[in-house]
C-alpha positions as CSV (number, residue, x, y, z in Angstrom):
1,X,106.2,107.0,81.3
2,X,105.4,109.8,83.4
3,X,104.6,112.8,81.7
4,X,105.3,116.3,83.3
5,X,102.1,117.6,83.4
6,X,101.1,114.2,85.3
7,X,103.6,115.4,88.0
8,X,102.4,118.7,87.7
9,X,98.9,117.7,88.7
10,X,100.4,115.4,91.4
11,X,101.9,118.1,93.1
12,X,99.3,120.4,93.2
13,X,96.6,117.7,93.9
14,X,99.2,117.3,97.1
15,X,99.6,121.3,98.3
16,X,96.0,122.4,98.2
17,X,95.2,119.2,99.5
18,X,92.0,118.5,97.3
19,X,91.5,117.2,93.7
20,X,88.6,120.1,93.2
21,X,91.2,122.9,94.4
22,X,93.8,121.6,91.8
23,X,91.5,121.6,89.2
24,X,90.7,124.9,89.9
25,X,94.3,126.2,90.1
26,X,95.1,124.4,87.2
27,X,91.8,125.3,84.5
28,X,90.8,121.5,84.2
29,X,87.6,119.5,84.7
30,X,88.1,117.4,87.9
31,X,87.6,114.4,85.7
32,X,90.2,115.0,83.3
33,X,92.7,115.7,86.5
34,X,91.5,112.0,88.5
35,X,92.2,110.4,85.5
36,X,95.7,111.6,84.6
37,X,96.3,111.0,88.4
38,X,95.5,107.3,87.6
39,X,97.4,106.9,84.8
40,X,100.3,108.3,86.7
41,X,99.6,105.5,89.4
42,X,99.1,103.1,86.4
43,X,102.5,103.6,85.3
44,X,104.6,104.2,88.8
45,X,102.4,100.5,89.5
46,X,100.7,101.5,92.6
47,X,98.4,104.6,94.7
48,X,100.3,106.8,95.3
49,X,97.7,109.2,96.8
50,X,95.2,107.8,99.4
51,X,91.7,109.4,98.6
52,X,89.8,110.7,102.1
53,X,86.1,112.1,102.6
54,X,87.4,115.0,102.9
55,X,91.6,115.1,102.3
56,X,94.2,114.0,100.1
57,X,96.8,112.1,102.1
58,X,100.2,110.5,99.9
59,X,101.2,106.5,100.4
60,X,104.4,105.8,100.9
61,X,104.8,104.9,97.0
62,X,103.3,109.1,96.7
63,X,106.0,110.3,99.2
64,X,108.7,108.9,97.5
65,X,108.1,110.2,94.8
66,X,106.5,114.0,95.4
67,X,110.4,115.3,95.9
68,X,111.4,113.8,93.0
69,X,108.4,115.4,90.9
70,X,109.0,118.7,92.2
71,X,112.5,118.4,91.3
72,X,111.5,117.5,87.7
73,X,108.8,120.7,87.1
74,X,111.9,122.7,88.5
75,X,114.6,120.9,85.8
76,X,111.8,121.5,83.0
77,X,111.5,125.2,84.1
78,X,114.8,126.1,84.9
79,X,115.6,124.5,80.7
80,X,112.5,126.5,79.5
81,X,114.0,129.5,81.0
82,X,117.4,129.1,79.7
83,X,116.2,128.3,76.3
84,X,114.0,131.0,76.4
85,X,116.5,134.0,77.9
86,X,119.2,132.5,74.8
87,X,116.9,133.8,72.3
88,X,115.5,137.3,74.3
89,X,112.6,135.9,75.0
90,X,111.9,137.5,78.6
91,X,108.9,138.6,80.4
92,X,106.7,138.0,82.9
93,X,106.5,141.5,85.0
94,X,108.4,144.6,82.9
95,X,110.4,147.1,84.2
96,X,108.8,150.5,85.0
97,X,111.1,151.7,81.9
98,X,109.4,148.9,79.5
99,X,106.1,149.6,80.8
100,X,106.4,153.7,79.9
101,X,107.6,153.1,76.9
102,X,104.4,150.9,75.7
103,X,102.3,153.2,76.6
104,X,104.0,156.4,75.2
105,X,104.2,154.6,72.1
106,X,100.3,153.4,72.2
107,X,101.5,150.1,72.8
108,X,98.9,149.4,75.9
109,X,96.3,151.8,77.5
110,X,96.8,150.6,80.8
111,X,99.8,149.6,83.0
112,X,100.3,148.7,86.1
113,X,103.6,148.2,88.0
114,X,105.5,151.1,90.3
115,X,104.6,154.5,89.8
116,X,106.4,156.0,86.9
117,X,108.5,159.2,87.7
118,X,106.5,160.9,85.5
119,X,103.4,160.9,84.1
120,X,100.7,163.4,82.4
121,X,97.9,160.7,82.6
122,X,95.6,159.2,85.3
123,X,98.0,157.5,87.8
124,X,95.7,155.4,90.6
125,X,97.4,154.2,93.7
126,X,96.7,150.3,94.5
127,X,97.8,149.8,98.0
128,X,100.6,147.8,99.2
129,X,102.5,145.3,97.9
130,X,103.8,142.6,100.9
131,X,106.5,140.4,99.9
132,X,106.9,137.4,101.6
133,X,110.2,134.5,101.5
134,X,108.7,131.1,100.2
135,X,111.2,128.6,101.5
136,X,111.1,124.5,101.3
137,X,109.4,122.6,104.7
138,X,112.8,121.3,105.7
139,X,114.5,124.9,105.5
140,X,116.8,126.2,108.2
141,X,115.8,129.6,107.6
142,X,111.9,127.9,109.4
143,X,113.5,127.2,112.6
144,X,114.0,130.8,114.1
145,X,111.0,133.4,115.1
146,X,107.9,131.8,113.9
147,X,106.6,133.2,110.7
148,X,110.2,136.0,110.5
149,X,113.2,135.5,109.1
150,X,116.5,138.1,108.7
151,X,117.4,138.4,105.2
152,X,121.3,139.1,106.4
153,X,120.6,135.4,107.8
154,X,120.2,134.3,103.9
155,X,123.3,135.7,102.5
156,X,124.9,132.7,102.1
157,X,121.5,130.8,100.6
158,X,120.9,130.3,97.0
159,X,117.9,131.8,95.4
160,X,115.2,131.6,93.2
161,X,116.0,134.7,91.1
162,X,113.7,136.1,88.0
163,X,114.8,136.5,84.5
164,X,116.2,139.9,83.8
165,X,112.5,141.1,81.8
166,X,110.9,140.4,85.1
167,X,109.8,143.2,87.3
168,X,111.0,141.4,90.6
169,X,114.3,141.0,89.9
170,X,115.0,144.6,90.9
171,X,112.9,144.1,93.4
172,X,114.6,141.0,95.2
173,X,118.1,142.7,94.4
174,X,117.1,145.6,96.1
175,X,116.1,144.1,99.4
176,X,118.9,142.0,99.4
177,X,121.4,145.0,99.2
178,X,119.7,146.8,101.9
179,X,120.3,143.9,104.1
180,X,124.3,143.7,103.0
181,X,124.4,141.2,100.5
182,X,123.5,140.5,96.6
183,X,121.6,137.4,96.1
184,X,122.9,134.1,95.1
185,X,121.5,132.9,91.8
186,X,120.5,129.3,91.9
187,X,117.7,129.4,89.1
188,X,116.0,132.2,87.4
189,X,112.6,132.2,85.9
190,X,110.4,134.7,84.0
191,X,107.3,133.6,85.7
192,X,106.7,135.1,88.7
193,X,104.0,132.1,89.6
194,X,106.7,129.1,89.2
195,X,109.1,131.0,92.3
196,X,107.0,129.9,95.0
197,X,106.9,126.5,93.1
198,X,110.9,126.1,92.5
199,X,111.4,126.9,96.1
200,X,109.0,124.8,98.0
201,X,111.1,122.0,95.6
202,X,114.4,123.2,97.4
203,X,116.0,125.2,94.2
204,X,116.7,128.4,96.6
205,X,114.9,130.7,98.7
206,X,112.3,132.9,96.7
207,X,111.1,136.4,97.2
208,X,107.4,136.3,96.2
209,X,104.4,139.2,96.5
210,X,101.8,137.1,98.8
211,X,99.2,137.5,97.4
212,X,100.3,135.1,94.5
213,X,100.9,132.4,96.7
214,X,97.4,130.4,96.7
215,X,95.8,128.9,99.6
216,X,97.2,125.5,101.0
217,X,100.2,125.9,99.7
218,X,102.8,123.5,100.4
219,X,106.0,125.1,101.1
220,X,106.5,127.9,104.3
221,X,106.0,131.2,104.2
222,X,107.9,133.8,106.1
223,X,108.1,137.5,106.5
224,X,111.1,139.2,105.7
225,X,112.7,141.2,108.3
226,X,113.3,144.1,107.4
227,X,109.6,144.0,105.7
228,X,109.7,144.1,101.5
229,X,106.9,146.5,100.3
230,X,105.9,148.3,97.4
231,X,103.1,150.4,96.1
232,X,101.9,149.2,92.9
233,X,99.3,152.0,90.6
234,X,97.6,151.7,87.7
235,X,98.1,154.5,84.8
236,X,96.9,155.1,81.7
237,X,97.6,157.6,78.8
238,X,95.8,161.0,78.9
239,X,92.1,161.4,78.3
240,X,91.4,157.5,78.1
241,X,88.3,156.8,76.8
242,X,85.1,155.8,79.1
243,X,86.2,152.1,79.5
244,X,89.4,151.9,80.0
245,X,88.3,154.5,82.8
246,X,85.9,152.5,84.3
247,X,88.1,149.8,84.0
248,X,90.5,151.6,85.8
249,X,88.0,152.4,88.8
250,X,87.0,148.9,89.1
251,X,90.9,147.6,89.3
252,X,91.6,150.2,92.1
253,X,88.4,149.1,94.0
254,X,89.0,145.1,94.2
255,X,93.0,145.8,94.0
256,X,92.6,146.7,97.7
257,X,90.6,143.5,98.8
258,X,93.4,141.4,100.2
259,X,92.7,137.4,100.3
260,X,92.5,135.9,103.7
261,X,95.0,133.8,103.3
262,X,97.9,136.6,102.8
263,X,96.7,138.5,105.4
264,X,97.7,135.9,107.7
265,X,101.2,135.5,109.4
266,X,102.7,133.3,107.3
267,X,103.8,130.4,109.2
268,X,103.7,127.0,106.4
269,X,100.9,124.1,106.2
């Protein structure tokens, strides 16, 4: 029987479009991914990817079943999620609030997130933030200005929303209420990395930062119109010591190199 982290690796052997990218994404030896891709094939009784010199391509045994496994990773998270969010158990991006109060209370020595209102300590600006709406291939909201799309034009969608402990959900809230309308919920998750991954499987729209969204990825990407920014920093308590300092420098230096990738028009694979 399939397992989901078989369908896992099937999925993302199929949006970056190489076994050696997926292994990177995913933190496993390239051997260990092949062979879990066989024994996926093993058990489904046939290829379901066809191996190129240099591409990935799906059978016609792999494209009926990549919609089904994406619709499976989504189930399992949408359940993790639930089960998680019964219990309290949220994270995955605090609130500005959460974030000043662990480091008041010598929690943390460094946060990052929007700039607090406040703040006696070292506060380093990071640059901007772009947002970007991850939608499936098949999509209406990909048929209008290449690479735009209105958020009024998604009031009416479903969305991938984030788990009330998550940073983004005020985020996505926000931008939906300056364009008229409050977000319908279709899933929520606590990770910010599975959005892009429940809405290329056609859960709902997401609102994602892009430069989480790795290269090759399968879904499309649009800008929002009106643009979603914001202007992440880094703080820490006063007088930090010499490493969380240098640390500190170091974060604000690389924060502003911006992948190729994301500075691209986003316009889908």
């Amino acid at each position: 029987m399939a397992t989901l982290r078989q369908l896992e690796y099937l999925v993302t052997v199929v949006d970056t479009g190489s076994f050696t990218r997926a292994a990177e994404l995913l933190h496993v030896s390239q051997p260990a991914l092949s062979h879990q891709v066989r024994a996926l094939e093993r058990d489904t009784g046939g290829p379901l990817l066809e191996r190129l010199p240099r591409a990935v391509r799906l059978t016609p045994m792999g494209r009926a079943m990549l919609p089904h496994a994406r619709a499976a990773l989504a189930d399992a998270e949408r359940a993790r999620t639930a089960a998680r969010r019964a219990v309290g158990l949220d994270g995955g991006g605090a609130h500005t609030e959460a974030l000043v109060d662990a480091m008041t209370a010598g929690r943390a020595d460094l946060a990052v997130g929007p700039a607090p209102r406040s703040w006696d300590g070292p506060v380093r600006e990071l640059g901007t933030e772009e947002f970007v709406v991850v939608v499936a291939d098949d999509d209406p909201a990909a048929t209008g200005e290449p690479g735009r799309v209105a958020l009024a034009a998604l009031a009416d969608r479903d969305w991938v929303h984030y788990a009330p402990g998550n940073g983004l959900a005020e985020v996505l809230d926000q931008a939906c209420a300056a364009a008229g309308f409050q977000p319908r919920t279709a899933v929520r998750t606590e990770q910010t990395a599975a959005a892009p991954l429940l809405a290329a499987a056609g859960l709902g729209r997401a609102l994602v930062p892009a430069n989480i969204v790795p290269p090759g990825f399968g879904g499309r990407l649009l800008h929002p119109d009106p643009p979603v920014r914001r202007l992440p920093t880094a703080y820490t308590r006063p007088h930090p010591d010499p490493l969380t300092t240098a640390f500190l420098d170091t974060l604000a230096r690389d924060a502003r190199v911006v992948p190729e990738h994301a500075r691209r028009t986003p316009s889908g694979t």
